[in-house]
One Martini backbone bead per residue (centre of mass of N, CA, C, O) as a GRO file, in nm:
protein
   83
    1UNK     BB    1   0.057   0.063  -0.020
    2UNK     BB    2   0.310   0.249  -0.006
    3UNK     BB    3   0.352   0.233  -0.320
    4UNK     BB    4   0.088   0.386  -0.429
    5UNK     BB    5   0.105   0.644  -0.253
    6UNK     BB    6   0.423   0.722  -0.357
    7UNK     BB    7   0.401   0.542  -0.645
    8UNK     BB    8   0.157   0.529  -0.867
    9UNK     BB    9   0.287   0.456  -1.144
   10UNK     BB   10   0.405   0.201  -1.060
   11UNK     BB   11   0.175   0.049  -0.951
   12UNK     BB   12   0.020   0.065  -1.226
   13UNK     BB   13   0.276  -0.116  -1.364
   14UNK     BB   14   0.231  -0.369  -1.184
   15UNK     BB   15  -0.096  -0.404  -1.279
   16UNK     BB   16  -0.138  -0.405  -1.525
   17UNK     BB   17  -0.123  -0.703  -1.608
   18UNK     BB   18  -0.370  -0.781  -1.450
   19UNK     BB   19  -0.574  -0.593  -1.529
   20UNK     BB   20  -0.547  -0.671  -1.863
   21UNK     BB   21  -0.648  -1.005  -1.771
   22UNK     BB   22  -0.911  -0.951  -1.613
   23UNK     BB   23  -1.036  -0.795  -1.877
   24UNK     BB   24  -1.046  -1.050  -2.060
   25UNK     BB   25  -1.202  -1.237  -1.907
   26UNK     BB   26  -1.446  -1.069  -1.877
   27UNK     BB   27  -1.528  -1.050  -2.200
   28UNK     BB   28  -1.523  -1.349  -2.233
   29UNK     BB   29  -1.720  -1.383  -2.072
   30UNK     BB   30  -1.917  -1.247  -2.158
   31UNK     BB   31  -1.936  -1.325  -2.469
   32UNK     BB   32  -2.032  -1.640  -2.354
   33UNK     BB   33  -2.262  -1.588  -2.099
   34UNK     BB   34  -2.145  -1.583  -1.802
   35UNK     BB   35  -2.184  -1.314  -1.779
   36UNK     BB   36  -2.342  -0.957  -1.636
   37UNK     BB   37  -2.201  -0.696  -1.780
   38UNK     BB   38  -2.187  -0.336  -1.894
   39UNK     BB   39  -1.874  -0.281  -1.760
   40UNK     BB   40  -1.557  -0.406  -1.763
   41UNK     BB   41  -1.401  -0.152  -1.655
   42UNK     BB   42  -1.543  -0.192  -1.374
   43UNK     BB   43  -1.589  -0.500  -1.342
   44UNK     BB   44  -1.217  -0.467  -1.289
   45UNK     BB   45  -1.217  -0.258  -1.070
   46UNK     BB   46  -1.394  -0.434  -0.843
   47UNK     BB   47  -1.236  -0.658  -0.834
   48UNK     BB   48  -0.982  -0.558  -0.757
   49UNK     BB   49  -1.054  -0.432  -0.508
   50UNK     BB   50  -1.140  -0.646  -0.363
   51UNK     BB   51  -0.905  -0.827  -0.341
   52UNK     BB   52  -0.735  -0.660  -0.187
   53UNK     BB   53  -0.873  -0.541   0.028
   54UNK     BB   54  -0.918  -0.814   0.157
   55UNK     BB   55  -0.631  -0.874   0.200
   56UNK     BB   56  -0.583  -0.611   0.347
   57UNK     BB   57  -0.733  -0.643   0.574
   58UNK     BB   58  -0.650  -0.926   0.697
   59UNK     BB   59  -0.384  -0.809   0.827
   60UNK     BB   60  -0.548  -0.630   1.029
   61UNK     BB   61  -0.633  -0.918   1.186
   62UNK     BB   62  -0.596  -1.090   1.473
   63UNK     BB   63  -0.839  -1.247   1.417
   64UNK     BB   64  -0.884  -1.512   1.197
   65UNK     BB   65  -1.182  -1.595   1.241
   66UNK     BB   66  -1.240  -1.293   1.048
   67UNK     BB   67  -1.164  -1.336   0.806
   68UNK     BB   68  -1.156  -1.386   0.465
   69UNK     BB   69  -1.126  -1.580   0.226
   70UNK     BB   70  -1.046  -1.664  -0.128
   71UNK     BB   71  -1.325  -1.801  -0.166
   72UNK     BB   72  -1.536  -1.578  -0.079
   73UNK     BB   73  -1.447  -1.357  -0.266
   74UNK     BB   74  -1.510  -1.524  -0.544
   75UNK     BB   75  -1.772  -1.569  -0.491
   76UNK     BB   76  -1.882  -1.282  -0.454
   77UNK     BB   77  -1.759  -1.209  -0.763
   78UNK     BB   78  -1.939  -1.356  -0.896
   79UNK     BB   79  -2.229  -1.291  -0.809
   80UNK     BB   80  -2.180  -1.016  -0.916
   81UNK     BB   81  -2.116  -1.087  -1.259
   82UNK     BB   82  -2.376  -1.352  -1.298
   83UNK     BB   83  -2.251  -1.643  -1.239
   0.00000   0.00000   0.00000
């Protein structure tokens, strides 16, 4: 997050590649009809930010038992996307 915050253009350009391979795989699963998304770009930036958010979040709790794990978050990104 530090690197985000201080470095935006570098922080960009490490997730360039995994931003334009999720938004390649939701156009993909929306031309298959396996998704139900109105706009790839939005629905790429909000699933990225999901999954982020959620690990990152998860560093904060000390509690284990309060995490969300990889499966809860992925499921839930499924039914966000109406798959």
């Amino acid at each position: 997050m530090q690197l985000a915050a201080g470095h935006a253009d570098r922080f960009r350009a490490a997730l360039g590649p995994t931003t334009h391979l999720l938004r390649d795989l939701i156009d993909d699963a929306a031309a298959a009809g396996v998704v139900d998304v109105d706009d790839s770009r939005v629905a790429t930036a909000l699933v990225q930010q999901t999954v982020m958010y959620s690990w990152f979040g998860n560093r904060l709790l000390a509690n284990p038992d309060r995490r969300v794990d990889a499966e809860a978050t992925w499921t839930f990104c499924r039914r966000a996307l109406g798959a």
